[in-house]
N, C-alpha and C positions, 0 to 999 in steps of 0.2 A: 645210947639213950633208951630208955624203959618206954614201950609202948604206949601211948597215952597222945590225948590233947596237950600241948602246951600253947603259952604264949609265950612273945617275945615284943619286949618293948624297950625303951629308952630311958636311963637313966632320969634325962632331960626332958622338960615339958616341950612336947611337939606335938599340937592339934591331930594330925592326920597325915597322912601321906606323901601328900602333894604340899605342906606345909614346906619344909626344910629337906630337902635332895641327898644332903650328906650323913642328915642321922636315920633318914629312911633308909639310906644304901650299905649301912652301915645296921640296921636291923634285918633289913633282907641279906646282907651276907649270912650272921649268926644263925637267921632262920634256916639256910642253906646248909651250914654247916650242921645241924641238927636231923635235916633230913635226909643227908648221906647214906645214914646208916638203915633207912626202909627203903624198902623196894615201890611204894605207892604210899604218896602224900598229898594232900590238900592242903596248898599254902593260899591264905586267906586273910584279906583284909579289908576296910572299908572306907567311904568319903565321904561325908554327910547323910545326912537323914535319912535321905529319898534311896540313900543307898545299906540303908541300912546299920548304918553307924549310930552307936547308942551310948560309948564312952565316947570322951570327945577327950583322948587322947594315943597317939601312936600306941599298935598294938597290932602285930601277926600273931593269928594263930596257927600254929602247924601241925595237923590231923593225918597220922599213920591212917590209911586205909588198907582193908584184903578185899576180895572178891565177898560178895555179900554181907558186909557189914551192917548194911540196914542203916549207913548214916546216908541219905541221897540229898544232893545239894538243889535248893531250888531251882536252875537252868538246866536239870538232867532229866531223861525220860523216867529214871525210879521215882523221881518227887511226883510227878505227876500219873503214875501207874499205883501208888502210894493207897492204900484203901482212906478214905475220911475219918475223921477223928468222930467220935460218936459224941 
């Protein structure tokens, strides 16, 4: 796999995550199998609103990370060490 963002979703319409069990486990394998090949990954996904969910359909995204990448995830001490947006 070519370093990069990707996504992984389902052929099939499925709201979210917690929707359907078997095509969600079934996109998190694929996602799995995709991250094998990095050494540091952000596998991410979401569940309504409140959680930040803004397609309202299944969807991983799978983020190769290195050591300073400069992408910091909201719940990490980099987002919030992060300088403000001007």
């Amino acid at each position: 796999m070519r370093a990069g963002h990707v996504f992984v979703l389902p052929r099939v319409h499925v709201e979210d995550a917690g929707t359907n069990w078997e095509v969600t486990a079934a996109v998190v394998r694929r996602a799995a199998e995709l991250m094998a090949g990095h050494a540091a990954v952000n596998l991410i996904t979401s569940k309504g609103e409140a959680a930040t969910q803004s397609v309202l359909h299944l969807h991983v995204h799978v983020v190769p990370r290195q050591e300073g990448d400069g992408r910091p995830l909201p719940w990490t001490p980099q987002y919030t060490a992060r300088p403000a947006a001007a």
